[in-house]
C-alpha positions in Angstrom: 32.2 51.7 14.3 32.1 54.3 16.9 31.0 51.0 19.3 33.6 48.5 18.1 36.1 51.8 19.4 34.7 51.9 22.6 34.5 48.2 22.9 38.3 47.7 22.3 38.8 50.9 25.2 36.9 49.5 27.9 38.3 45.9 27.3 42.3 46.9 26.2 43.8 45.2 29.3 42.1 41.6 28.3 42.4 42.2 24.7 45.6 42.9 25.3 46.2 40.0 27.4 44.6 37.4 25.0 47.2 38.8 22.4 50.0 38.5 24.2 48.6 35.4 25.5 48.2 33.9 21.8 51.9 35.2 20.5 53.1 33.0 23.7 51.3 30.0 23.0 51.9 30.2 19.4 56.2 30.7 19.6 55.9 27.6 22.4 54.2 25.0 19.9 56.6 26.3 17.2 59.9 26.1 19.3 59.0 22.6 21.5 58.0 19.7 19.1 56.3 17.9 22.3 53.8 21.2 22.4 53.6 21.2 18.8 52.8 17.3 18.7 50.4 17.8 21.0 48.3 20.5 19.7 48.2 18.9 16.4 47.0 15.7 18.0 44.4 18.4 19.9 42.9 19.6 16.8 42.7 16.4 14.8 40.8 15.1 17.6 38.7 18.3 17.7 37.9 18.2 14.0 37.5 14.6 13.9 34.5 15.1 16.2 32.9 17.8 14.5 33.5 15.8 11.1 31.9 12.4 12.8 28.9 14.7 14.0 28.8 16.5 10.6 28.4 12.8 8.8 26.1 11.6 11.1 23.7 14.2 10.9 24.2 13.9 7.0 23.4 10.3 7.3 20.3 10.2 9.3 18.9 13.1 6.6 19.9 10.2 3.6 18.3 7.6 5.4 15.3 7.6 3.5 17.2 7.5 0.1 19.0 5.2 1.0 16.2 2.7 2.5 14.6 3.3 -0.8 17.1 2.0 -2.7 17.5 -0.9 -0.9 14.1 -1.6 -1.1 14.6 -1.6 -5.2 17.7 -4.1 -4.8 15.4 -6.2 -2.5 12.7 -5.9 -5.7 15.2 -7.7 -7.7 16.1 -10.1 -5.5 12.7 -11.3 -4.9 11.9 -11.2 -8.7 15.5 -13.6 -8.7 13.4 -15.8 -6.4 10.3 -15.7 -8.0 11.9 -16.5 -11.5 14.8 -18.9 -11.0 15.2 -19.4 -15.0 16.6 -15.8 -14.9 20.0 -15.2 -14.5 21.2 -12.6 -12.0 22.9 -10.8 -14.0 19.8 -9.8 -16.3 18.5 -8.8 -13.7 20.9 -6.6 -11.7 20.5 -4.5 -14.7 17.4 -3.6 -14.7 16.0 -0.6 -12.9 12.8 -2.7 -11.6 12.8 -6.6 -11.8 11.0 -7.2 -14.9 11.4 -10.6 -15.8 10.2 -13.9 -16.0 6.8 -15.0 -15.2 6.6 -12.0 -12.3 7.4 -8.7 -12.4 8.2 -6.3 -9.1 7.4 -3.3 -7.9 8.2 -1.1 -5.3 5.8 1.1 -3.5 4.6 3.1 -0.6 2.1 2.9 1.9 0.5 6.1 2.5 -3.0 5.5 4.3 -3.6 2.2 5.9 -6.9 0.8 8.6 -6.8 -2.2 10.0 -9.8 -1.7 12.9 -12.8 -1.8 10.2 -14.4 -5.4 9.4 -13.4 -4.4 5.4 -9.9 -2.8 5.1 -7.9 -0.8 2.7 -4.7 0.6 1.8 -3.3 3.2 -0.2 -0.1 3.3 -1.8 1.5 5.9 -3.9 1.4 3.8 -7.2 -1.4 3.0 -9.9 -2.0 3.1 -13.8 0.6 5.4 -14.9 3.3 2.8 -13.1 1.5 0.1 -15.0 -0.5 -1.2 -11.8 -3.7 -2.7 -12.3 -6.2 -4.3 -10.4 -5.7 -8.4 -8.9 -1.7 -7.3 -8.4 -0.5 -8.6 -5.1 0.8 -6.6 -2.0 3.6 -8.1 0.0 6.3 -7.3 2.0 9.7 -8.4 3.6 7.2 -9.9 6.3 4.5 -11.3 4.3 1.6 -10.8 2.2 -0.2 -8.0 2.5 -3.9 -7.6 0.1 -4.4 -7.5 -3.9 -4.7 -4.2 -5.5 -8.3 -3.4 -5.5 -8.6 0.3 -7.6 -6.3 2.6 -9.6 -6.2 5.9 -10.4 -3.1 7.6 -12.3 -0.9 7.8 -9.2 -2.3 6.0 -6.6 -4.2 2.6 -5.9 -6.5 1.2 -3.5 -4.8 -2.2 -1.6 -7.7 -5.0 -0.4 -6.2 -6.2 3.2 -5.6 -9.1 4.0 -8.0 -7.7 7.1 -11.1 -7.9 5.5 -14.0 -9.8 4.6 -14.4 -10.0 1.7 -10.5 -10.9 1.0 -9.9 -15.0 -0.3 -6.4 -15.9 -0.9 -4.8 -19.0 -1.4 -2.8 -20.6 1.4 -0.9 -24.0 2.2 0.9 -25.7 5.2 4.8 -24.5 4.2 5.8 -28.5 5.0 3.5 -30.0 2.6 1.4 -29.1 -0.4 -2.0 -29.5 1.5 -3.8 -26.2 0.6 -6.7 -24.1 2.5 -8.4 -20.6 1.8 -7.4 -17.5 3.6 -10.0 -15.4 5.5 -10.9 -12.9 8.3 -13.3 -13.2 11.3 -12.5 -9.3 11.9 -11.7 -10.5 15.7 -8.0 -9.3 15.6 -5.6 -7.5 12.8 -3.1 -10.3 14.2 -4.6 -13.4 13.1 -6.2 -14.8 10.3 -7.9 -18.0 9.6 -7.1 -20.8 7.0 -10.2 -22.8 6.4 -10.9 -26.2 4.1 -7.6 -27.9 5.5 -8.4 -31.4 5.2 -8.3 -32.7 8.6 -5.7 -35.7 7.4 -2.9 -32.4 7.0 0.1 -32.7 9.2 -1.2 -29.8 11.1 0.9 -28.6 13.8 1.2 -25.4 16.3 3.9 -23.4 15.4 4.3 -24.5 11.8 4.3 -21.9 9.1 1.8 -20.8 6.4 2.7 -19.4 3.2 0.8 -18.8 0.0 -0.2 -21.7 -2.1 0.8 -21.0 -5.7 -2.8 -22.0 -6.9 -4.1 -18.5 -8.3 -2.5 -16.3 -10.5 -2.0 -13.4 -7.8 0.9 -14.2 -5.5 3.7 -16.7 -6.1 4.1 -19.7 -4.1 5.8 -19.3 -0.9 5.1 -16.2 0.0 5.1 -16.3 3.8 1.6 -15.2 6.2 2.1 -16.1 9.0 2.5 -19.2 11.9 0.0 -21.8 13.2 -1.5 -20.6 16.7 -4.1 -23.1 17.3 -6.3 -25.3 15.1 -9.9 -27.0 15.3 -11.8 -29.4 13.2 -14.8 -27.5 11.3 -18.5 -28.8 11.6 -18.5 -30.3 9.0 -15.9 -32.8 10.9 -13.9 -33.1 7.9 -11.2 -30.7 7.5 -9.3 -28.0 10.2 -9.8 -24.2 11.1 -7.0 -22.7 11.1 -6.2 -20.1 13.6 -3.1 -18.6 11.8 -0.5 -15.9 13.3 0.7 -13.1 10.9 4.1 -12.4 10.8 3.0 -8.5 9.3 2.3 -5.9 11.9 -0.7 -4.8 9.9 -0.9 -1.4 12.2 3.4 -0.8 11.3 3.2 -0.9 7.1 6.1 1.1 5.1 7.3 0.4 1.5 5.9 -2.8 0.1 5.9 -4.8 -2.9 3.7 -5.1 -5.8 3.8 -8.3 -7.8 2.4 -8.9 -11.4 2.3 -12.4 -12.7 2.5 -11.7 -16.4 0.5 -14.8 -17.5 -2.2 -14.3 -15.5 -4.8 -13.2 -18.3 -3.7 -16.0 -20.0 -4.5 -18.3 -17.0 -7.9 -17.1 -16.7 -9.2 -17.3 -19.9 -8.4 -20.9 -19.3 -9.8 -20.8 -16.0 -13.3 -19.1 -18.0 -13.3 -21.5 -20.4 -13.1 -24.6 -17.6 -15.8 -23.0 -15.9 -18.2 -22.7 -19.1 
């Protein structure tokens, strides 16, 4: 206290002067409506700035939530896609797509190498979330791998970068199909092999999935056509395909379920016997 007191003494002539100063200022705005205008015009502008910094910062904290939850409305969207017998509006109300033959999920990409001849992926969803192994990975972008392992909250992702990955792939333009693989040269490119060499196969043309295996949906897109070559065999093209994924750049992504896929594989097993 005793310093506050001795403050106010050594400082009485501004003190005083900002007082004095203030009562001034104060009977001007209240006696001239120009001044009074004017100050009011002042502080809106002053606490419109604060307020537009106040939001902004507020919004860059919710960015997350709110990419989140557009990720889920993109998860219906796709399963509208995926499903066209379904109506929209069943869908809109369901917290994750569920219907159909394919059912969506979102999750996150937590661990990810894409420099290793074999590479994985983890994401931040498994068993409990009803994800099981042979699911596929995709993205806004493009495929990503098939859900290799599970464990109650987590699973491991097969890449698409890695050898021992096979997926089924066909020229977007026509229904001529080819298999999906990895020379582990580059995370950028791929190769589609068995195209028959009779294929309209063209630079710059796009490769999606094929829609022959009960994994990933047709259409599904991989990537672009950066060069091709006809195989030794001299009978069908290599395909040397550009992926439309940054494979090193991998967020949220979705996990798709075909729901009659055991179904399609006991038929499969039984063909096969």
């Amino acid at each position: 206290m005793q310093q506050i007191l001795n403050f106010i003494i050594r400082h009485k002539t501004f003190l005083m002067f900002l007082l004095l100063f203030g009562i001034s200022l104060t009977l001007t705005i209240q006696s001239h409506s120009y001044h009074r205008s004017k100050f009011i015009n002042s502080a809106n502008f002053i606490s419109g700035g604060i307020y537009k910094s106040t939001n902004s910062l507020s919004q860059f904290f919710n960015l997350k939530h709110e990419n989140e939850l557009l990720v889920e409305e993109n998860s219906r969207l796709r399963a509208l896609i995926f499903n066209q017998d379904t109506s929209i509006d069943s869908i809109a109300e369901l917290p994750m797509a569920s219907t159909g033959h394919y059912k969506i999920k979102v999750a996150e990409v937590f661990k990810n190498s894409y420099s290793k001849p074999n590479n994985y992926l983890l994401i931040n969803k498994g068993a409990n979330d009803s994800i099981h192994q042979d699911f596929g990975v995709f993205n806004a972008k493009g495929i990503i791998g098939i859900i290799d392992n599970t464990s109650s909250n987590y699973a491991t992702v097969l890449s698409i970068l890695n050898t021992k990955s096979r997926i089924n792939a066909k020229l977007k333009n026509s229904n001529h199909i080819g298999s999906l693989r990895w020379n582990t040269k580059s995370p950028e490119y791929v190769q589609m092999e068995d195209v028959l060499k009779y294929a309209p196969v063209n630079v710059g043309d796009t490769i999606v999935t094929g829609g022959r295996s009960s994994i990933f949906p047709k259409g599904i897109a991989i990537g672009s056509i950066d060069s091709f070559e006809i195989d030794d065999s001299g009978d069908s093209y290599i395909v040397q395909v550009k992926l439309f994924n940054d494979m090193s750049n991998l967020g949220f992504v979705y996990i798709v379920e075909n729901v009659d896929a055991k179904e399609i594989q006991q038929l499969e097993n039984l063909i096969d016997e």
